[in-house]
C-alpha positions in Angstrom: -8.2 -13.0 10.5 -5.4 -10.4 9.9 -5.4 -6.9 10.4 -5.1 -4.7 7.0 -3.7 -1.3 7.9 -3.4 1.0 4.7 0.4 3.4 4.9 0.7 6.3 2.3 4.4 5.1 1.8 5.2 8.7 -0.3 4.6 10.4 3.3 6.2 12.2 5.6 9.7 14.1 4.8 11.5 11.9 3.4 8.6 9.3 2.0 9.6 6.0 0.7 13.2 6.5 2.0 11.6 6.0 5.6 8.2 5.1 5.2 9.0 1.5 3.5 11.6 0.0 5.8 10.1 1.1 8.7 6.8 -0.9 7.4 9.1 -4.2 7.4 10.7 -3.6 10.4 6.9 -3.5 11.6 5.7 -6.9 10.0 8.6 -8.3 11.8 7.2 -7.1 14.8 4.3 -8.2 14.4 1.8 -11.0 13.7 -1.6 -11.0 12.0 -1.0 -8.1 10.6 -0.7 -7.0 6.7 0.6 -4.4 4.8 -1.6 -1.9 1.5 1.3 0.0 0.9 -0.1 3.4 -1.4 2.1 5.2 -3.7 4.7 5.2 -6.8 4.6 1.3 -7.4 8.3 1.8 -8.6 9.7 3.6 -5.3 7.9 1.1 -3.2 9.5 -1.6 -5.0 12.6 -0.7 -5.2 13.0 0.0 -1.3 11.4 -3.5 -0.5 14.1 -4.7 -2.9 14.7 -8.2 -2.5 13.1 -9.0 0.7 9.9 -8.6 -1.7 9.8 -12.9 -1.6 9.6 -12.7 2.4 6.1 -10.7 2.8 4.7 -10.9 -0.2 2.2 -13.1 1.4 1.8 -9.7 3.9 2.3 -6.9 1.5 0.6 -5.5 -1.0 1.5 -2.0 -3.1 -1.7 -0.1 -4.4 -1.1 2.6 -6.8 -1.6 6.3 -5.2 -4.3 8.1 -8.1 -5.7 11.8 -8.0 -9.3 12.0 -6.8 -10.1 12.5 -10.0 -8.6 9.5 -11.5 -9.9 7.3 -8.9 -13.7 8.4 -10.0 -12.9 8.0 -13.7 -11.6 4.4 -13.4 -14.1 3.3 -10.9 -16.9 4.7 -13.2 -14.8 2.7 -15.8 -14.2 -0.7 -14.6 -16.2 -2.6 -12.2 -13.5 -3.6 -10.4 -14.1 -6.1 -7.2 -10.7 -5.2 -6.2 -10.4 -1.7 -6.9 -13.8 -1.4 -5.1 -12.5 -3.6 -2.0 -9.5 -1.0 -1.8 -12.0 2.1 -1.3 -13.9 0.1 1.2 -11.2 1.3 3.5 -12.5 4.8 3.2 -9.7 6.6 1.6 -8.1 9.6 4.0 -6.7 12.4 2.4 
């Protein structure tokens, strides 16, 4: 069973710019391990770029909400998946 390790990809000083290659370089490095990248879906993307085919089996981009947002859509939708995500105890 693989390792899930959440990143806040808009971290650090330079976020996505940093944050998102260096997760690659890590799944290359590494087996048994997958990727919940958090942040601006877009940014993420476009950093992963065309390499998206090669770990999208070990990558997966969850959009970065406001704690208040977070309540209101998990008081509005029952999602499994949504509910899965916040089993891994958000940090902030």
């Amino acid at each position: 069973m693989a390792i899930v390790l959440a990143v806040d990809s808009m971290g650090g000083d330079h976020g996505v710019n940093i944050t998102v290659p260096s997760c690659l370089r890590f799944l290359d490095e590494t087996v048994d391990v997958n990727l919940i990248l958090v942040g601006d879906r877009d940014s993420i993307y476009k950093q992963i770029g065309d390499k998206l085919s090669q770990y999208s089996d070990r990558i997966e981009v969850f959009i970065q909400l406001k704690l208040w947002e977070w309540t209101k859509r998990l008081k509005a939708q029952c999602d499994l998946n949504v509910i899965r995500r916040c089993e891994l105890r958000l940090i902030w």
